[in-house]
N, C-alpha and C positions, 0 to 999 in steps of 0.2 A: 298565147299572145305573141305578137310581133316583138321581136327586141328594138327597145326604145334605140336611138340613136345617142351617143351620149354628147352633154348636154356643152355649151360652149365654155372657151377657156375662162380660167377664173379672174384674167385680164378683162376682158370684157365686159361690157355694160347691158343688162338688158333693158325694158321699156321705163325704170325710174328713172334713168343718169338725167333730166331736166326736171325733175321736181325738188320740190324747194323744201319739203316733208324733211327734218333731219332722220326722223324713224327711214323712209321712204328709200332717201340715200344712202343709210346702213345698206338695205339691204339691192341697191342699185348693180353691185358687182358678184349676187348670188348665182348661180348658176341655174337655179330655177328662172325662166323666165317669164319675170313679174310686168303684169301691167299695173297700170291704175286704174282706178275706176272710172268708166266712160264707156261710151260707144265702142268704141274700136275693140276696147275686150270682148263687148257682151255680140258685135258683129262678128267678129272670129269665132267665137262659140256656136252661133248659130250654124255661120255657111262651113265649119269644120266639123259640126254635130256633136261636141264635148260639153262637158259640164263646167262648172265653171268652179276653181279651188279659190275659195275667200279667206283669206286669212287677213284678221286684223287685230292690231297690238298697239305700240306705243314704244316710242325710244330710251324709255328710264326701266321699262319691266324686265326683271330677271329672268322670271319663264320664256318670255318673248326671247329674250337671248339666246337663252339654254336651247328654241326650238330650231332656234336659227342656226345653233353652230350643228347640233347634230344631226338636222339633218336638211337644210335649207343652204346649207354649204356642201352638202354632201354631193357628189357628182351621181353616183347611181341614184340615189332618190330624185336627185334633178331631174337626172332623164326621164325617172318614172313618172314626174308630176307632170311634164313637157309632153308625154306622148299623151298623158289621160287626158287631162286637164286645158282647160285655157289658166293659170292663175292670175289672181287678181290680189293687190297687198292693199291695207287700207293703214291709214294713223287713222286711230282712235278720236283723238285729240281735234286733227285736222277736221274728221267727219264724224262731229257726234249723229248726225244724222242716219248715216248708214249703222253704225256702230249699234245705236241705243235699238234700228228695228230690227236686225238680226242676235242681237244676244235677248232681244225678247222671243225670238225665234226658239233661241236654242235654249233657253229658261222654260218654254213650253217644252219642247222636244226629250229634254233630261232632264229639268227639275233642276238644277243649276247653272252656274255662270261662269264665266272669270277670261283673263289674258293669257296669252295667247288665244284668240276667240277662231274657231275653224269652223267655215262653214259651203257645204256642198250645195253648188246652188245648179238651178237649168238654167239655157240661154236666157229665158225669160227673166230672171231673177227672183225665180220661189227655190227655198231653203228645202231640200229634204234628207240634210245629215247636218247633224250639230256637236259640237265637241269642244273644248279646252285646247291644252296640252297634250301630245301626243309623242311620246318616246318614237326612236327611230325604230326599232324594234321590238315584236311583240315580246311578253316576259310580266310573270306574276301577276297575271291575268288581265293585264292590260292589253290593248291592241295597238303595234305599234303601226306607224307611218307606212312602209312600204306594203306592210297587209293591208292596212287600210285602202288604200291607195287601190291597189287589184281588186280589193271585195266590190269597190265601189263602179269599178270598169266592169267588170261581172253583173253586175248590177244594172248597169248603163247598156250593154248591148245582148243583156239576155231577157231582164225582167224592166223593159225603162216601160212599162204602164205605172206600176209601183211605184218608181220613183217620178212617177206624174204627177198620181196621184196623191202621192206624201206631198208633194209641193203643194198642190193643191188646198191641199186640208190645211197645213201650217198658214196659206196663206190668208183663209178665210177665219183661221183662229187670231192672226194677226188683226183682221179687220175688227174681229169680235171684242180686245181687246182695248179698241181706242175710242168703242162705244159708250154713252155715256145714257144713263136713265135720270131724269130728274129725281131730287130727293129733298128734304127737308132744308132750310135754312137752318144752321146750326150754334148751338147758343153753349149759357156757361156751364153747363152738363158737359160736353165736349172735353171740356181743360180736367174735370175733375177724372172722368174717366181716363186721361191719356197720363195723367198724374200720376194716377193707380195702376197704369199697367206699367208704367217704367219703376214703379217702386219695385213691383213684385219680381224685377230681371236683375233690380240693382244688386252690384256686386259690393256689400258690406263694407270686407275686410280690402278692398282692393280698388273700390271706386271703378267706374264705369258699369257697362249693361253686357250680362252673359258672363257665360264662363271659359271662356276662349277665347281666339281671337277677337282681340280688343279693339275698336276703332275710337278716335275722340267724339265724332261724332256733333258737333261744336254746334248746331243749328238746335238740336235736342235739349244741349246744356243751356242756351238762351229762353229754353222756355222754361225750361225749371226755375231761371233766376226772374223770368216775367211771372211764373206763378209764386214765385216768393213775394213776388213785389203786390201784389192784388193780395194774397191773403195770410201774408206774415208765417205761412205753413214753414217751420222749421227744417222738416227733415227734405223737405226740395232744395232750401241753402247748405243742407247736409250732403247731400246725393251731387249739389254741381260743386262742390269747395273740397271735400273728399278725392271727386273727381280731378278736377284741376290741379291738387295740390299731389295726388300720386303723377299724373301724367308728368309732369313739371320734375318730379323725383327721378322720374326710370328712366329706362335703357331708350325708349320711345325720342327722349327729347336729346338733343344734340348738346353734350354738356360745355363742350367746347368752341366751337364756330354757332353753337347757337341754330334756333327753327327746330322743327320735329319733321321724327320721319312719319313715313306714311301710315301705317298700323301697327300695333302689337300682334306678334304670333302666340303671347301668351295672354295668360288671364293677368301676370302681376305687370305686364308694363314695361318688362325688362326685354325682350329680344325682337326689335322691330324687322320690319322688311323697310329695307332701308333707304329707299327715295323719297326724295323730297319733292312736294309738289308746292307750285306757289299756290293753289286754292286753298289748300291745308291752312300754309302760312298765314293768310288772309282771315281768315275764320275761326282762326284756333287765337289769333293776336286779338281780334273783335270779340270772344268771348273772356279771355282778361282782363281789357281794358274795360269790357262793360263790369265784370266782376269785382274789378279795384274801384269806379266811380261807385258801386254799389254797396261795398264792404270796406273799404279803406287799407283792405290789406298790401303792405309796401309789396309784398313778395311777386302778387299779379300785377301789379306795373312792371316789376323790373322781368317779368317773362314776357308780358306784350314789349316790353323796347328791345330785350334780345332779340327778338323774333325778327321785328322789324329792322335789327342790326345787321342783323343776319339778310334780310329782302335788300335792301338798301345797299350793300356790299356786293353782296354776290349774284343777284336777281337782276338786276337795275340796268337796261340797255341805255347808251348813251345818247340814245334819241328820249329817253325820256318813257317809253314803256317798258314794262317785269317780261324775262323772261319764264318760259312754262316749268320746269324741272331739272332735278340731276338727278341721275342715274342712281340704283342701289348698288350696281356693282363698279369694281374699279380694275384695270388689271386681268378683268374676265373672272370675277371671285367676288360675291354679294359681300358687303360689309367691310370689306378688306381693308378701305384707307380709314372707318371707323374705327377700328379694332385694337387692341393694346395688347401685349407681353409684358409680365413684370418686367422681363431683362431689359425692354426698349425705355421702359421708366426708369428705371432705375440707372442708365445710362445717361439720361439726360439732366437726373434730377439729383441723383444721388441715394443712398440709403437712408436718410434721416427722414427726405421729403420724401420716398415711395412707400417709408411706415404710412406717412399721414395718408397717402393716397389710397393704401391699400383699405384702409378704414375709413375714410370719407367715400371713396370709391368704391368699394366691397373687390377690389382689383387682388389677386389671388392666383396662385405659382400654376397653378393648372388651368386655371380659366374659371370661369364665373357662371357660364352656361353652358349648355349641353346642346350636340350639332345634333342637326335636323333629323337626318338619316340613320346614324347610328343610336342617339339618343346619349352618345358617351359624352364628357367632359373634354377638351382641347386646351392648347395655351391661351389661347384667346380672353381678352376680357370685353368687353361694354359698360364705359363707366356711367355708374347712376350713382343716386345718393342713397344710402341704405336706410341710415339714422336720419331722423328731424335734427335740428340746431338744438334742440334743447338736448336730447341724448346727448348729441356728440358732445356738447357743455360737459357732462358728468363724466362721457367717457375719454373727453381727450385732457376734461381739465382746462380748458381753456374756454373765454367769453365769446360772444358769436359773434361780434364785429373784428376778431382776432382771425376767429374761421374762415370768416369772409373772405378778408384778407387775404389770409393766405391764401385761401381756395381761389383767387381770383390772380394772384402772381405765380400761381402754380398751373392755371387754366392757359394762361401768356404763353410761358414757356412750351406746352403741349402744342397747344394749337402751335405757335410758329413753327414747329418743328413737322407739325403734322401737313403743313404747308408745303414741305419740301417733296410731300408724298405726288405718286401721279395719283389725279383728282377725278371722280367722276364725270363722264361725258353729261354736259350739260345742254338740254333741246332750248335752243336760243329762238326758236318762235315765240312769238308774241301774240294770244289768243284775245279776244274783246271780251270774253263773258269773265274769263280769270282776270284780268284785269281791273275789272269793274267791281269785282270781291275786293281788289287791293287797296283800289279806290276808296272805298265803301271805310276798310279795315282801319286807310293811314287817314285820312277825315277824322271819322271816330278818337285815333287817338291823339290826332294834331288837337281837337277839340279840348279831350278831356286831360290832356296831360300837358297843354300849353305847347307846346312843340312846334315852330314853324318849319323843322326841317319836314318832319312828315308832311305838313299842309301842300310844302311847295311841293314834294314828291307827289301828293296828290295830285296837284294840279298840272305839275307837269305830265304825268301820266292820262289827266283828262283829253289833255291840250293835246295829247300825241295823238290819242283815239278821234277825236274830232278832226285833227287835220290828217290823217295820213290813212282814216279805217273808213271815214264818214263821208258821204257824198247828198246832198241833199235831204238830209234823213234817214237813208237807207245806211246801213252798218256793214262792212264783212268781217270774215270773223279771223281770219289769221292773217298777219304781215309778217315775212322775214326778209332779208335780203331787200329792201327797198318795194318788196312784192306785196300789196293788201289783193285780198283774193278769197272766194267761198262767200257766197250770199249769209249773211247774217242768220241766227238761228232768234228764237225767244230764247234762250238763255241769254245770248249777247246784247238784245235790248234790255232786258229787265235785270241784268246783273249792273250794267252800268248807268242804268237812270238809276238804281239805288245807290251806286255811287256818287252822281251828281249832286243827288238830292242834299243825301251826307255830307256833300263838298258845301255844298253854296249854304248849308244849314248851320257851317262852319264858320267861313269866310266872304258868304252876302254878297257873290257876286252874278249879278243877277243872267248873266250869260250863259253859266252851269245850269239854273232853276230852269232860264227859256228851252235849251239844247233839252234836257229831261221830259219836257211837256211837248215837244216836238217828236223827240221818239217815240212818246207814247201814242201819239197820234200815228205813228208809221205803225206800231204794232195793232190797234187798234182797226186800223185799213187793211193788214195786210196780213194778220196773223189770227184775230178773231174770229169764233164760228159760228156767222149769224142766224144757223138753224138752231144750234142745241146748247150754245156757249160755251165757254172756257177758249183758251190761247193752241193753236197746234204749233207745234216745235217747229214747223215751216212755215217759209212764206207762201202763196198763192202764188207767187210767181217764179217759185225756184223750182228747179227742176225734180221731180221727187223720185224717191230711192225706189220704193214699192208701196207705201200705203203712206198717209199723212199721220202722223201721232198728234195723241194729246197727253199730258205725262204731268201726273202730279206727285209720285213718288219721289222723296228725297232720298239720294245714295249719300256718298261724300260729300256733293253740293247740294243745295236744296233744289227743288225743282223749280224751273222759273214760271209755268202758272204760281206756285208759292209765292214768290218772288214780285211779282207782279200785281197779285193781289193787293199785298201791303202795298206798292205802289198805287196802286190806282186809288186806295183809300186816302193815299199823305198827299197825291195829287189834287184832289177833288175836293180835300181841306184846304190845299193851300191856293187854288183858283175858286175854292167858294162854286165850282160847276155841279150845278144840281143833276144834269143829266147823269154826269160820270159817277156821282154817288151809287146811282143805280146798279152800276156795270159789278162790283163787287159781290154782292148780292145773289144777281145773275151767275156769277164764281162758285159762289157756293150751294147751291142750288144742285148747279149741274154736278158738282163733285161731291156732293154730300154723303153718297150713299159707299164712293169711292174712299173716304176718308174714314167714315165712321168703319170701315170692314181693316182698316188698320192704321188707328191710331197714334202708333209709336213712328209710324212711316211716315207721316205727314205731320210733324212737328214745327217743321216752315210754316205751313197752311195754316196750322194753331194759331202762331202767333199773331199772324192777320188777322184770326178771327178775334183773339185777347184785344186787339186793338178795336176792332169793329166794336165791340159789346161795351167800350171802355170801361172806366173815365180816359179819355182820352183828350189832349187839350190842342186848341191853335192859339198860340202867344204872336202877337205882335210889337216887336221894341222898338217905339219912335223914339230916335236917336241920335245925335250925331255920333261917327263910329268912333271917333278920334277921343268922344268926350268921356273925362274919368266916369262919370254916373252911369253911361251905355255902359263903360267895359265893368263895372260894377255888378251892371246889374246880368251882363249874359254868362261874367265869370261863378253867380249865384249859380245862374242856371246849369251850368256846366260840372258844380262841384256835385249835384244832384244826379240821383237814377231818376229820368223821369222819360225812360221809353217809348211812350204813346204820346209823343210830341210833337207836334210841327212846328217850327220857328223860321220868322220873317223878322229882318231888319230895314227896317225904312228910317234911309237919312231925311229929316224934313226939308235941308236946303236941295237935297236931291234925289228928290224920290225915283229918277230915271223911268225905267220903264217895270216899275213894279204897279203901279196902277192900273196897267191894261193890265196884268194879270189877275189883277183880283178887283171887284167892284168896289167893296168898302172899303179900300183902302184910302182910298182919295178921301176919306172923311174920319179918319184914323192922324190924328195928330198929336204933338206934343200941350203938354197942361203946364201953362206958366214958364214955357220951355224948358222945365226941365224932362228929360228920360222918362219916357211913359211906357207902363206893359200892358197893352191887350189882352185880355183871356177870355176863350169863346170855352165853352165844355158841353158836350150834350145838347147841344142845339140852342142852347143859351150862354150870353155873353155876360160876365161880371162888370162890374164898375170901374172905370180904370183906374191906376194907383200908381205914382213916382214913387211910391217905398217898396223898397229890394223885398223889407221881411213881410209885410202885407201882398205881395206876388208872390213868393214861398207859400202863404197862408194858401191863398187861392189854387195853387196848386195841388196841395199836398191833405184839400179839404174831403 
């Protein structure tokens, strides 16, 4: 081989210095010279006859860092990539679209996944190398970077039929992939079976599924508490309250600033990877707050309002929408402004308070946990709570509003101090589909925990997305810097009509409900597949990566066919539209046979279907909103689990424009004027009733 030229000064900018990507700009002054994705890379590949190096990440991932310093800053590897390659950098984040059809690439290709995602593509854009993380150097049987890098040039100018035809096959496995065969409409079999196979993962002694890396998982835990709620099955409020109540304990949850981090690396909960994403936040706060409306337990309120303490503080752009994440590392060192030393507590605190901490906190002269690589013990702690309130009662001696207490002017003092630390880089993009979880999250608990800061956070959050994301109905899906931009995904429709829906289910304003039933109709045009049905993750009119997906697997977030689903059913209740009744149906159908081969993965989808099969209600409160009897009677409704819900507020002096939306409404009126509840169930409508406990009856029949 020619020796590469080496690569330009580490002043310099290559093809990201104008994007608005915070990942993007990280890596803007690499000495690799990075494009973006577009024309102009995949034409240079062509008319220079190179492959094309894809790497895509995300600006909070650790690995991504680690790949970057070692060898994305590296001058000799620059060069080498520089001579081989065109490269191309992608955010994750930025383009779930490219992101999600090449780590399905390389999921076929190795049977795994994960970030740093590396992928060897042809001019054309077929995949035919797939990988993770890659060390700069080979060593202990891995292959590192600058080998790779030649195997693959070797590759390209001695055997490129091979590597054609590898493109080839991946991409026709691709296409095979987003195939869909009709199958069965799916009934209450479904739940029982998906019920039983997350028992048999559940982790007893430790709460959560598996025996390793532990994720929350929060879309899962909702169905457990939906299947608690249909069949009073104990050990499903066993399996989500176990759950909830360890995650809430351990290293996972941020004892002090509050929110959780992204996963456990262990089975007990204790040693997370330590970024925080706001979808987490959103979804892990919406399964406490549903847990405390359902259980009463104080403890899952005051975890959904940390959380939300924590979104609100540190999330919150001053335009009014959440940004996306902060970083797991700080300093260039995962966990680092997380982390404790006795000596650093006991400097701040004193001896008396770093006893109590050391045993509230299980905090410990060597460290608490064991590092990754060596497997040895460090100073290091992570504090968690080791004991319940009732142990530490026996063991400290003291009442547990004393514990509190303390643990809460002991928490003051840490965090302010921990303040002084430098902080992780925080990605101040602002996405529509994570938003629309938040949306969805602060609704939910302005609702149920009376709260109008959350409401108005809500709203301002909607209010941003509509003005500054939304153009006629069409959506895009990131804003930073004043910049909305990237065509709208099905994620971004269907995450934030569920947030709408949630808002105006709230707060009755009927702007939210219209804005919701407008998107649906842009999804519905523009995202629907009216050979085979179900939703593709793209629009018809956006420009497409290599093939169109359809994607009902739930990762972290649910999948937004999932997502949509339920939508289309709370829609088509609350416009009373017989045709869109259908469109559900049609959902399951085509994905039926996609869900039944795994169950535990389509947990979202479940819940759709729990609601499809109900009892499932549409309550109407004619009311003035002002009047003690209305707030009466929606404050009933509110102290209640009643999941499979729709709810409409019609003022009679102003009905506004809730009557075009729905037909019966116009003949929906107040009885004697006082506050009247509607309730339709199953295709049949009860009697109406101005008594709060005879509307509980009906519901709860």
């Amino acid at each position: 081989m020619n020796n590469p030229k080496r690569s330009t000064s580490k002043n310099s900018y290559n093809h990201l210095k104008n994007e608005k990507s915070p990942y993007l700009i990280q890596h803007a002054k690499n000495p690799v010279d990075w494009y973006p994705w577009g024309d102009e890379a995949f034409e240079k590949a062509k008319k220079e006859d190179k492959p094309v190096f894809l790497s895509i990440g995300y600006s909070t991932c650790h690995w991504c860092h680690v790949m970057a310093h070692e060898s994305f800053e590296d001058h000799e590897v620059a060069a080498l990539m520089n001579h081989v390659f065109v490269p191309v950098k992608v955010d994750r984040e930025e383009r779930p679209d490219i992101d999600s059809v090449y780590m399905t690439a390389c999921q076929i290709m190795t049977g795994t996944g994960g970030w740093p995602l590396t992928i060897i593509l042809t001019p054309d854009k077929k995949p035919f190398f797939a990988g993770t993380y890659f060390p700069r150097e080979s060593g202990f049987g891995a292959v590192g970077l600058k080998d790779l890098i030649l195997n693959v040039q070797d590759i390209w100018n001695d055997n490129r039929e091979e590597a054609l035809n590898s493109g080839d096959q991946i991409f026709k496995a691709l296409q095979d992939v987003s195939k869909t065969v009709k199958g069965p409409e799916l009934d209450e079999n479904v739940l029982e079976k998906c019920y039983d196979e997350l028992s048999k993962v559940f982790d007893n002694e430790n709460g959560g599924f598996g025996d390793f890396q532990k994720f929350p998982t929060p879309h899962t835990l909702i169905f457990l508490l939906r299947y608690w709620k249909r069949t009073a099955n104990k050990h499903a409020l066993y399996m989500l309250t176990k759950t909830l109540d360890s995650i809430a304990k351990g290293g996972i949850y941020d004892h002090l600033g509050f929110g959780f981090h992204r996963y456990s690396v262990d089975k007990f909960w204790l040693v997370p990877h330590f970024e925080k994403m706001l979808y987490d936040q959103a979804l892990i706060a919406m399964v406490y707050t549903e847990a405390f409306q359902a259980t009463g337990k104080p403890n899952y309120k005051k975890i959904a309002e940390e959380v939300l303490t924590y979104v609100l503080r540190d999330m919150k752009s001053s335009e009014g929408g959440f940004y996306s994440a902060e970083d797991a590392d700080s300093e260039g060192v995962e966990g680092k402004f997380y982390l404790w030393t006795m000596e650093e507590i006991q400097d701040i605190l004193g001896k008396e308070d770093t006893k109590f901490v050391s045993t509230v906190f299980d905090v410990k002269e060597d460290g608490n946990f064991s590092d990754d690589y060596s497997h040895e013990s460090n100073n290091k702690n992570i504090l968690h709570l080791k004991y319940s309130f009732d142990e530490l009662n026996d063991i400290l001696g003291m009442e547990t509003d004393k514990i509190q207490e303390k643990i809460e002017n002991i928490r003051l003092k840490l965090y302010n101090e921990r303040e002084k630390r430098i902080h992780p880089h925080k990605d101040d993009k602002i996405l529509t589909d994570w938003n629309g979880l938040m949306i969805t999250s602060l609704a939910k608990a302005g609702q149920v925990f009376k709260n109008s800061k959350y409401l108005e956070a809500a709203k301002d959050a909607a209010d941003f997305i509509i003005k500054k994301m939304c153009t006629n109905s069409r959506l895009m899906h990131r804003y930073r810097e004043g910049d909305a931009d990237i065509t709208g995904n099905l994620d971004d429709y269907s995450f934030l009509i569920w947030g709408l829906l949630e808002l105006y289910s709230t707060i009755f304003d009927t702007k939210y409900l219209k804005t919701s039933i407008e998107l649906n109709k842009t999804l519905l045009n523009h995202f629907w597949d009216n050979s085979n049905g179900g939703f593709y993750f793209t629009s018809d009119d956006a420009k497409q990566v290599l093939i169109r997906e359809k994607k009902t697997f739930d990762s972290a977030t649910p999948s937004g066919n999932s997502v949509e689903l339920l939508n289309l059913i709370r829609i088509a209740r609350l416009t009373e539209d017989y045709e869109l009744e259908s469109m559900p149906i049609k959902m399951e159908t085509t994905f039926s046979k996609n869900i039944l081969r795994s169950l535990t993965g389509h947990t979202q989808f479940i819940n759709a279907v729990d609601y499809k099969i109900g009892p499932s209600y549409e309550v109407v409160i004619v009311g003035k909103p002002t009047d003690p009897e209305t707030i009466q009677m929606l404050n009933s409704l509110n102290k209640h689990y009643l999941p499979n819900m729709v709810l409409i507020l019609k003022d009679p002096d102003n009905p506004g424009e809730l009557d075009e939306i729905s037909e019966s409404l116009k003949f929906k009126n107040s009885i004697d004027d006082k506050t009247t509840a509607y309730i339709c169930s199953s295709g049949s409508c009860k009697k109406p009733t101005t008594d709060v406990v005879e509307m509980l009856k009906l519901l709860e029949q």
